[in-house]
C-alpha positions as CSV (number, residue, x, y, z in Angstrom):
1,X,-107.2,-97.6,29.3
2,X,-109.7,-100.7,28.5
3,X,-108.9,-99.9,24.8
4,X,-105.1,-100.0,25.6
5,X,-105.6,-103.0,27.0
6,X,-107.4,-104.8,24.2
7,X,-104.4,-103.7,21.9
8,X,-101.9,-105.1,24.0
9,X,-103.8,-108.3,23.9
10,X,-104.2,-108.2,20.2
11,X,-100.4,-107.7,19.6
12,X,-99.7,-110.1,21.8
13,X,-101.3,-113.3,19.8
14,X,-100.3,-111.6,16.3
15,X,-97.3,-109.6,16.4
16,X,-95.3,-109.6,19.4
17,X,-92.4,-111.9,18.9
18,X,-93.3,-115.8,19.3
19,X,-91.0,-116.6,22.6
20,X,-92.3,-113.4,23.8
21,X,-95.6,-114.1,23.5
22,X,-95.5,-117.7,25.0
23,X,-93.5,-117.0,27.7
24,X,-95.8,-113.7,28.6
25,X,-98.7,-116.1,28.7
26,X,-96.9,-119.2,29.9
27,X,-94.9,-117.7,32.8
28,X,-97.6,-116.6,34.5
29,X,-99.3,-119.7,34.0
30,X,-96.6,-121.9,35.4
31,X,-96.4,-119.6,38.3
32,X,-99.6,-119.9,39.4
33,X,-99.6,-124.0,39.0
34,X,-96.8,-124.1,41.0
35,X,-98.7,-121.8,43.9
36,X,-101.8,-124.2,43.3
37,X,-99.3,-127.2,43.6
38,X,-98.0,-125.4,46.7
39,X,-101.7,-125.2,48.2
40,X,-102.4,-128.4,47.7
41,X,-99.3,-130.0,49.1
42,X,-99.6,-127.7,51.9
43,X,-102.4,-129.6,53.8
44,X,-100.5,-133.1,53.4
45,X,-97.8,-131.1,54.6
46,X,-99.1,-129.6,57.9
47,X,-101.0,-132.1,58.7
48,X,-97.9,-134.5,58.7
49,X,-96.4,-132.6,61.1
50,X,-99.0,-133.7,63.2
51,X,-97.5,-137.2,63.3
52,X,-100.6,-138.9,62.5
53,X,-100.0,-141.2,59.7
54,X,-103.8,-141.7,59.4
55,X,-104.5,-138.3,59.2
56,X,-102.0,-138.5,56.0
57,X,-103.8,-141.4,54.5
58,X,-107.2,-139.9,55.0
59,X,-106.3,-136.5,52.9
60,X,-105.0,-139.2,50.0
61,X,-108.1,-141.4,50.2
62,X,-110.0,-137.8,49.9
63,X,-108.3,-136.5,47.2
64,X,-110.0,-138.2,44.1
65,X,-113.2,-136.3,45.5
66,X,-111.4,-133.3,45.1
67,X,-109.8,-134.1,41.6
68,X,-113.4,-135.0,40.5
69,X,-114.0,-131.2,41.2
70,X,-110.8,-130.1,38.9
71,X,-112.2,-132.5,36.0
72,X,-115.4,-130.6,36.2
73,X,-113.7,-127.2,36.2
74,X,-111.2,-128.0,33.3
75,X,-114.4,-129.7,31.7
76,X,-115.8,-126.3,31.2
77,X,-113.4,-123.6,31.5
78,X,-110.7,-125.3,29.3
79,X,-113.4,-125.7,26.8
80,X,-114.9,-122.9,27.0
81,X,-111.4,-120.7,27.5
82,X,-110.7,-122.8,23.6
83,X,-114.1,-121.4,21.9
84,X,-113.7,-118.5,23.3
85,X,-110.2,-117.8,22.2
86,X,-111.2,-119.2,18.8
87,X,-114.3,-116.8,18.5
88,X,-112.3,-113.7,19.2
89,X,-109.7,-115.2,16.4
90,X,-112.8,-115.1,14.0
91,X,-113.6,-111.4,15.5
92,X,-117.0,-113.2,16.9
93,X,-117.4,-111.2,20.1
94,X,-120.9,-112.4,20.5
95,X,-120.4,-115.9,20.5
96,X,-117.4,-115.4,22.2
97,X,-120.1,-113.8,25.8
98,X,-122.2,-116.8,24.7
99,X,-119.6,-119.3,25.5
100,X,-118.5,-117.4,28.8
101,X,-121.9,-117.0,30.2
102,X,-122.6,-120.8,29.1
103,X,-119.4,-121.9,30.5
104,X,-120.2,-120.1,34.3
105,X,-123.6,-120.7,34.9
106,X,-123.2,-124.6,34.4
107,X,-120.3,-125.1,36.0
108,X,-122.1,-123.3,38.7
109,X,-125.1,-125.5,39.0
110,X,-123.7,-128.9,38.4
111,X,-120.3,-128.3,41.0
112,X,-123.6,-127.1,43.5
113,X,-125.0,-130.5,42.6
114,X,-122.1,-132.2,42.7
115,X,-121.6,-131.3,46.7
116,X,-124.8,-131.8,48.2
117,X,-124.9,-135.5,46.7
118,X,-121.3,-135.9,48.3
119,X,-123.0,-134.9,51.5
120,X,-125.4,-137.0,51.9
121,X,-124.0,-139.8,50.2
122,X,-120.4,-139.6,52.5
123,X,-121.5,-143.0,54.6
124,X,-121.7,-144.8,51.1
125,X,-118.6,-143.2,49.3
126,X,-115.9,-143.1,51.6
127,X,-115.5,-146.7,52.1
128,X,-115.7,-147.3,48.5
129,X,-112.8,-144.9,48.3
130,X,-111.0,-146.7,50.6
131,X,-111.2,-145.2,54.1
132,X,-111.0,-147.5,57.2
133,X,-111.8,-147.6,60.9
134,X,-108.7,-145.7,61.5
135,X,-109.2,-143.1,58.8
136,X,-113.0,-143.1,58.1
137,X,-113.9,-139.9,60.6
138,X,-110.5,-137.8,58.9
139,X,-112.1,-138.4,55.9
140,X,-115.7,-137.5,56.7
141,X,-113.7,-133.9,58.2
142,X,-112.0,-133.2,55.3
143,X,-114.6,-134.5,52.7
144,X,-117.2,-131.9,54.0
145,X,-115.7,-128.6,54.0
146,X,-113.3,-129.4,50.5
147,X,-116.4,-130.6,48.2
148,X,-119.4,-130.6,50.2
149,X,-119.1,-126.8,51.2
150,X,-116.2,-126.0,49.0
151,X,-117.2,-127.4,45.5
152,X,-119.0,-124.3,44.0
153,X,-115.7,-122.1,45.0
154,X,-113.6,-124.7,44.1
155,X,-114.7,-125.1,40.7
156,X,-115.8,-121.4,39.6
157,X,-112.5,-120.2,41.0
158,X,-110.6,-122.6,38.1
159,X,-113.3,-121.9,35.5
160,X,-113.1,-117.9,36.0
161,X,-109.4,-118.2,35.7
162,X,-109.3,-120.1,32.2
163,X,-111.7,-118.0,30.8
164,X,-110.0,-114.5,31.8
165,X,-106.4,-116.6,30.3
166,X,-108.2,-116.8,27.0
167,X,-108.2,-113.2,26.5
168,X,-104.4,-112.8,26.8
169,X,-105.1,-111.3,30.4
170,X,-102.7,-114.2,31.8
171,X,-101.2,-112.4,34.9
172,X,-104.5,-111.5,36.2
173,X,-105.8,-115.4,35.8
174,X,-102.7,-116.4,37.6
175,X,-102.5,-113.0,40.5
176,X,-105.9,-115.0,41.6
177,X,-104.4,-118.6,41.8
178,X,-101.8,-117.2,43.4
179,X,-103.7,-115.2,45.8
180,X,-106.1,-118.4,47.0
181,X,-102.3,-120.6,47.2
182,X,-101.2,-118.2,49.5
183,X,-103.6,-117.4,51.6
184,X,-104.3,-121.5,52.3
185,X,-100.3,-121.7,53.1
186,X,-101.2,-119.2,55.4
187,X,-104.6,-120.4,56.8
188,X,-103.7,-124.1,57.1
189,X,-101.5,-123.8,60.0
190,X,-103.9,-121.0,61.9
191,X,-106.6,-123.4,61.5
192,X,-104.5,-126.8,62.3
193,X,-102.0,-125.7,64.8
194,X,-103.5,-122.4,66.4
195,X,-107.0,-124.0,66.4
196,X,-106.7,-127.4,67.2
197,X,-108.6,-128.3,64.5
198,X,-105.8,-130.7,62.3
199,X,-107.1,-132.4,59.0
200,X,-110.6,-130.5,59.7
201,X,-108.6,-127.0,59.4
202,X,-106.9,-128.0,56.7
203,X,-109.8,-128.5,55.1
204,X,-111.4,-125.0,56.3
205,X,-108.8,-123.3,54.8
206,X,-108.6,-124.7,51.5
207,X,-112.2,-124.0,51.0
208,X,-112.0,-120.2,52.1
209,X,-109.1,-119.7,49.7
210,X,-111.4,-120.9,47.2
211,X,-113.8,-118.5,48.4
212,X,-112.0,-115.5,48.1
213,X,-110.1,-116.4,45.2
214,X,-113.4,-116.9,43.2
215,X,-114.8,-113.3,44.6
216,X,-111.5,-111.8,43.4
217,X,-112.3,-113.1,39.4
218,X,-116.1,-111.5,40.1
219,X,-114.7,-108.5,41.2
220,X,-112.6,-108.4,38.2
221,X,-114.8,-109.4,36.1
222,X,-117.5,-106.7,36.7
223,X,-114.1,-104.1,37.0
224,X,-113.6,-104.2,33.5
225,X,-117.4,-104.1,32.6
226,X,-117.6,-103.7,28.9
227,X,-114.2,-104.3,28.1
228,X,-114.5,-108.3,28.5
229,X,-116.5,-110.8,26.7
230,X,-116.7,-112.7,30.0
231,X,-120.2,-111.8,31.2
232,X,-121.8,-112.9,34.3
233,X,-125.4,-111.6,33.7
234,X,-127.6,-115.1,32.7
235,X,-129.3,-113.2,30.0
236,X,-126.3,-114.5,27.6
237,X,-126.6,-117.6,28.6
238,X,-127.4,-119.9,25.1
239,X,-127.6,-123.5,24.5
240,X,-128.1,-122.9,20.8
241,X,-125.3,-122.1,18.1
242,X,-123.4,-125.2,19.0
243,X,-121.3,-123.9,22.2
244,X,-122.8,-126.6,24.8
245,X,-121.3,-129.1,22.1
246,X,-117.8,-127.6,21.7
247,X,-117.4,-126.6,24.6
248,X,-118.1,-130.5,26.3
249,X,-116.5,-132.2,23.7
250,X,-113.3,-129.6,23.6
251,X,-112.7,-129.7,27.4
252,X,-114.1,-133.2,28.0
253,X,-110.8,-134.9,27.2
254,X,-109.1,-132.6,30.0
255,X,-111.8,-133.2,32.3
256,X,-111.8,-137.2,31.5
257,X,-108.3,-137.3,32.4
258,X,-109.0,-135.8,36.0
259,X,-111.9,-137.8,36.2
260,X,-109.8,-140.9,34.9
261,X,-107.4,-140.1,37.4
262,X,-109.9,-139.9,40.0
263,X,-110.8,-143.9,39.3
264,X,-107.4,-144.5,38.8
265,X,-106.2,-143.5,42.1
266,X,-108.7,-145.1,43.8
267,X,-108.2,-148.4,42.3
268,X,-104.3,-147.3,44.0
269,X,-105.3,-146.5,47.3
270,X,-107.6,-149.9,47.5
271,X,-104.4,-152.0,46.2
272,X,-101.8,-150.1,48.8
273,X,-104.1,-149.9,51.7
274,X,-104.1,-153.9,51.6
275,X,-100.2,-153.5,52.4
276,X,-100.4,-150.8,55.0
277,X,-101.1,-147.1,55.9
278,X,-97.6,-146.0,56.0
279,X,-97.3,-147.0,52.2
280,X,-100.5,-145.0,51.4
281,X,-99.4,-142.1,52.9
282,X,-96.3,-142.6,51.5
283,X,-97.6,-142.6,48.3
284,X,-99.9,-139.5,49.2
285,X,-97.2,-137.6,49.7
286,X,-95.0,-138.6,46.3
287,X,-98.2,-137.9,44.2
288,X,-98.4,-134.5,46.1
289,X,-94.6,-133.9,45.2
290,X,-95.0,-135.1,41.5
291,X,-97.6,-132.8,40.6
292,X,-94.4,-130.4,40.4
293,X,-93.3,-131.5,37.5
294,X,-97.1,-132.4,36.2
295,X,-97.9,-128.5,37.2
296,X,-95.2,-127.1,35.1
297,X,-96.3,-128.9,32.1
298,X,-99.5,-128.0,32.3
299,X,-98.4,-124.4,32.9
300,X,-96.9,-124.0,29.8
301,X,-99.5,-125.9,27.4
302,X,-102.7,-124.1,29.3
303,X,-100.6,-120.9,28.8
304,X,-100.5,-120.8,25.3
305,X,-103.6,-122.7,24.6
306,X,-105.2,-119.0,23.9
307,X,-102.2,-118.1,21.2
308,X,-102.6,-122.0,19.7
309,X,-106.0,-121.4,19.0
310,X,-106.8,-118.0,18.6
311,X,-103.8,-118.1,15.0
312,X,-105.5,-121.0,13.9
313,X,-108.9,-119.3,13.4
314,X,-107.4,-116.2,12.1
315,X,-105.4,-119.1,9.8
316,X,-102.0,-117.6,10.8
317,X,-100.5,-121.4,10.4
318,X,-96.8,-120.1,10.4
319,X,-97.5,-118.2,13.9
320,X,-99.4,-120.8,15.3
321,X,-96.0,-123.9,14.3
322,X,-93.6,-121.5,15.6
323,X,-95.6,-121.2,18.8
324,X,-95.8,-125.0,19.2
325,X,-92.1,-125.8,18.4
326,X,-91.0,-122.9,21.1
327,X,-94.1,-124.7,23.6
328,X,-92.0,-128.2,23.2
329,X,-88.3,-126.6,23.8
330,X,-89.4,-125.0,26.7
331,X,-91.6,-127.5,28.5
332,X,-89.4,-130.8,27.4
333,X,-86.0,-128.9,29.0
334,X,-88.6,-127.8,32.2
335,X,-89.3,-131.0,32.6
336,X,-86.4,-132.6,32.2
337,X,-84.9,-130.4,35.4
338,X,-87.6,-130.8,37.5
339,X,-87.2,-135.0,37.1
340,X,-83.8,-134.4,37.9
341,X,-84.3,-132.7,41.3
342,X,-87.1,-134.6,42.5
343,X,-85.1,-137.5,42.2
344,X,-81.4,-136.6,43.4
345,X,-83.8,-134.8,46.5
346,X,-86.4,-137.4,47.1
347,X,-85.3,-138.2,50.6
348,X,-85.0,-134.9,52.4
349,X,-88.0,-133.6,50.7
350,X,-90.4,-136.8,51.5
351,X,-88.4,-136.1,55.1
352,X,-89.8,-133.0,55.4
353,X,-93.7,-133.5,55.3
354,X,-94.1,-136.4,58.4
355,X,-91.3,-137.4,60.9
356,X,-92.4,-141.1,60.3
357,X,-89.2,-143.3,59.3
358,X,-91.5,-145.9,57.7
359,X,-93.9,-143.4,55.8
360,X,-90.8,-141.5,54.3
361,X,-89.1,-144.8,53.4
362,X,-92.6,-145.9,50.9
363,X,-92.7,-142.3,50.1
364,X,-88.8,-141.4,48.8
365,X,-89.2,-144.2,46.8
366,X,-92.6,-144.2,45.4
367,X,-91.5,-140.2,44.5
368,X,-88.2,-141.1,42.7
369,X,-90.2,-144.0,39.8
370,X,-93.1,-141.6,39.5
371,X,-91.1,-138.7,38.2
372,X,-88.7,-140.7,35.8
373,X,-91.7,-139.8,33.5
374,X,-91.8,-136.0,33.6
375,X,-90.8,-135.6,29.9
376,X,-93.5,-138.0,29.1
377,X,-95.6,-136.1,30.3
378,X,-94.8,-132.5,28.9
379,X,-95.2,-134.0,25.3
380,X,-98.6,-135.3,26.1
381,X,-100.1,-132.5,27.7
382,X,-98.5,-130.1,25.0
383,X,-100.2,-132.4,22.3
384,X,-103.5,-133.1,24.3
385,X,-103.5,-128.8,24.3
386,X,-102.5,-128.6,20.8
387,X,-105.3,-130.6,19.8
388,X,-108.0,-128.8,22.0
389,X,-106.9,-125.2,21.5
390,X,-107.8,-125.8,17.6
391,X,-111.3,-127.5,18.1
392,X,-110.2,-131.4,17.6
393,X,-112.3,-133.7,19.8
394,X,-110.6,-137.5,18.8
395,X,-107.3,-136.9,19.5
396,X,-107.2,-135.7,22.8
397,X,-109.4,-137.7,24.2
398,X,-107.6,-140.8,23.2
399,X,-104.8,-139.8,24.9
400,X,-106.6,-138.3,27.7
401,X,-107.9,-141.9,28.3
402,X,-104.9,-143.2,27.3
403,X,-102.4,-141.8,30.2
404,X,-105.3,-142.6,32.8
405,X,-107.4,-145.6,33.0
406,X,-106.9,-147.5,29.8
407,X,-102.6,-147.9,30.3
408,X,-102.2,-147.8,34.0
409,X,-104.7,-149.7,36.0
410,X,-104.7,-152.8,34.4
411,X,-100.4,-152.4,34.7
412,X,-101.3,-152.0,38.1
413,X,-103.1,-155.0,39.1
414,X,-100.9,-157.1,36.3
415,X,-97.4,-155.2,38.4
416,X,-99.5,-156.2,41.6
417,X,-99.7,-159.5,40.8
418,X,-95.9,-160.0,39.6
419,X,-93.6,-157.7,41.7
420,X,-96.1,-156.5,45.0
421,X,-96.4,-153.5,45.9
422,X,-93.3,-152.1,44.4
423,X,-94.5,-153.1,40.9
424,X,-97.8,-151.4,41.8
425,X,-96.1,-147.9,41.1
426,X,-94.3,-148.9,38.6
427,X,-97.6,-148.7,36.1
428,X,-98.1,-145.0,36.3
429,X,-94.2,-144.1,34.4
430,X,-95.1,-147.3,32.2
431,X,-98.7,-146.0,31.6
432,X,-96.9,-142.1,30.8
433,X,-94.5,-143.2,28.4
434,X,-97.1,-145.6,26.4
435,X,-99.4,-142.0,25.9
436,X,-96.2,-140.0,25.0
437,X,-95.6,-142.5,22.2
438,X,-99.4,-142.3,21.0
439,X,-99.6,-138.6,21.5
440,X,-96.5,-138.6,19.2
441,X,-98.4,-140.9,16.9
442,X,-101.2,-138.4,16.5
443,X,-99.4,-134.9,16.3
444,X,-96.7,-135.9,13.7
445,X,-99.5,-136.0,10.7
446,X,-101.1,-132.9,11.7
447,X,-97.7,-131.2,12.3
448,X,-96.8,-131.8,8.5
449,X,-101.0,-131.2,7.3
450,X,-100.0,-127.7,8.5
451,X,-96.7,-127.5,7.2
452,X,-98.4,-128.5,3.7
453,X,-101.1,-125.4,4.5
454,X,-98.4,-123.0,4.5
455,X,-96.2,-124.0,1.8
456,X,-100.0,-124.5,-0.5
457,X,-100.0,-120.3,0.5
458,X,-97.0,-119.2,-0.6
């Protein structure tokens, strides 16, 4: 049966037919993004119905913490899920356990790190973040069950799941994602509503979702035994034959751009908080709803990351183009319907996360300019995963910087300054359609190197 499954995987990434094979790896993918997406909008979503604008603030002021803990993860399991993928390409099962077990055990110990300094250092960071008198105690609720207590979980649950995708196992990766979405839908209102316990639940039940989700990729893990390079044991654990170096500089452009993000909406919430609370939760909720559009992209270039880079090594240039080209179709005409809806339905949606005229008035229109982009962004994250699933370092992180940090904080203080607060959210579409440009900039040239490959073959 292992054996079976090894084959399927193998015809998948070299003979199964190219839309096939991306939509068998992306589908999944996309699926479980969009579950994630769900989970993560669900605790700005019950805990609106709570009425508590504050409440709704606090979770946004929060959530950089939290992203901080998804750079980390995609730092590690995206690069490590590329070399991987890469090494099995080359037929390098060896290096391929080395880079799992590498991959695992720091994640582990820096994400365990990473959450007792966030404990003890809460009094320090939250009002750096922005929290206030009115939001300051929400903050400290949420902030210690999500990354104090739920960093480890949070982090090896993302890592296991990249690292199982690069193997071609993509519905497994994505029936665990799926599994720890759900069962937070599920908890958050037990724990909010049932409980008593509002943003505090909320926060409870995203962390034992992580939980469990992250038991279900050890218990598959040690399922399929010998039949996985993914390896657990510490005894393959290496720092030598370069993997600490690919793997940090491959997934470091991924997990800058979380990180990135992590300053960037900071540097928001500090600018919007001088206006009001409403407009911060307003703007909570519409970066909640836009990582719809930002899930599906990252769906479908994650997905096929593993069929990107595992052609390249075996040089199958041909297989690896016609993988790309079908990547771009898909994710561009994705994109371009999911922009549509969240604008034509920005009002009842915002409406339907906090009964608060003033909140959903900031919100339906901070949701409608930060999806104009969506397009934007599927050619950038299809390029940034291009360039990482064959081993290039440069590229990616120039864009990675590019779309976050470098672009659209200074447009926000320069927008700021000129149009308010209005032109304050007007930086992150400008800042996504400057990195599409520069993304397009970069791939073109290596598009045609690769073209010039294959026509030098024949």
């Amino acid at each position: 049966m292992q054996r079976r499954s090894e084959e399927d995987n193998r015809l998948l990434f070299e003979e199964a037919p190219v839309l096939h094979s991306v939509l068998s790896l992306a589908v999944p993918t996309v699926i479980s993004q969009l579950i994630t997406v769900a989970y993560n909008m669900a605790d700005t979503f019950f805990i609106g119905q709570v009425g508590d604008p504050d409440q709704v603030a606090a979770v946004s002021v929060c959530m950089p913490l939290f992203i901080f803990l998804t750079g980390l993860a995609n730092l590690f399991g995206i690069g490590g899920a590329s070399l991987l993928s890469r090494s099995l390409g080359a037929g390098d099962q060896d290096n391929a356990k080395r880079t799992a077990s590498f991959s695992i055990w720091t994640a582990f110990t820096i994400s365990l790190a990473y959450g007792i300094a966030v404990y003890f250092l809460q009094p320090a960071i939250l009002p750096a973040i922005g929290a206030d008198s009115d939001t300051y105690q929400f903050c400290r609720q949420y902030i210690s069950w999500t990354v104090a207590v739920g960093a480890v979980p949070t982090v090896m649950n993302l890592v296991l799941s990249h690292l199982v995708r690069s193997e071609g196992n993509a519905s497994e990766a994505s029936f665990g994602m799926v599994m720890g979405a759900v069962l937070n839908i599920f908890l958050d209102p037990l724990f909010i509503f049932a409980f008593g316990m509002e943003v505090e639940g909320a926060a409870l039940a995203t962390m034992l979702s992580n939980l469990i989700a992250m038991l279900y990729f050890i218990r598959l893990i040690l399922r399929k035994g010998k039949g996985t390079c993914i390896v657990l044991s510490p005894r393959h654990y290496s720092a030598g034959y370069g993997i600490p170096r690919e793997v940090v500089l491959v997934g470091l452009p991924s997990s800058l751009m979380n990180l990135m993000s992590v300053f960037s909406n900071i540097v928001l919430n500090r600018l919007i908080v001088s206006y009001c609370n409403e407009a911060l939760a307003g703007i909570g909720i519409a970066k909640k709803i836009d990582l719809l559009s930002f899930s599906v992209s990252t769906g479908i270039s994650q997905g096929v990351l593993p069929l990107i880079g595992y052609n390249y090594s075996s040089g199958n240039y041909r297989r690896m183009l016609a993988a790309i080209r079908t990547t771009f179709i898909i994710s561009l005409a994705v994109a371009a319907a999911s922009t549509a809806f969240l604008f034509i339905c920005a009002g009842p949606i915002v409406g339907s996360f906090i009964d608060d005229e003033l909140t959903v008035q900031y919100g339906k229109y901070f949701q409608r300019v930060i999806c104009l982009t969506g397009s934007c962004i599927a050619v950038t994250m299809t390029s940034i995963t291009i360039f990482q699933a064959v081993g290039k370092k440069v590229q990616p992180l120039i864009l990675s910087f590019l779309r976050k940090g470098v672009l659209d904080i200074p447009c926000m203080f320069i927008m700021n300054g000129l149009f308010g607060l209005d032109g304050i959210i007007w930086a992150t579409p400008m800042a996504d359609a400057g990195a599409m440009l520069v993304s397009l900039c970069l791939l073109i040239p290596f598009w045609r190197h690769l073209r010039k490959s294959i026509a030098e073959k024949i």
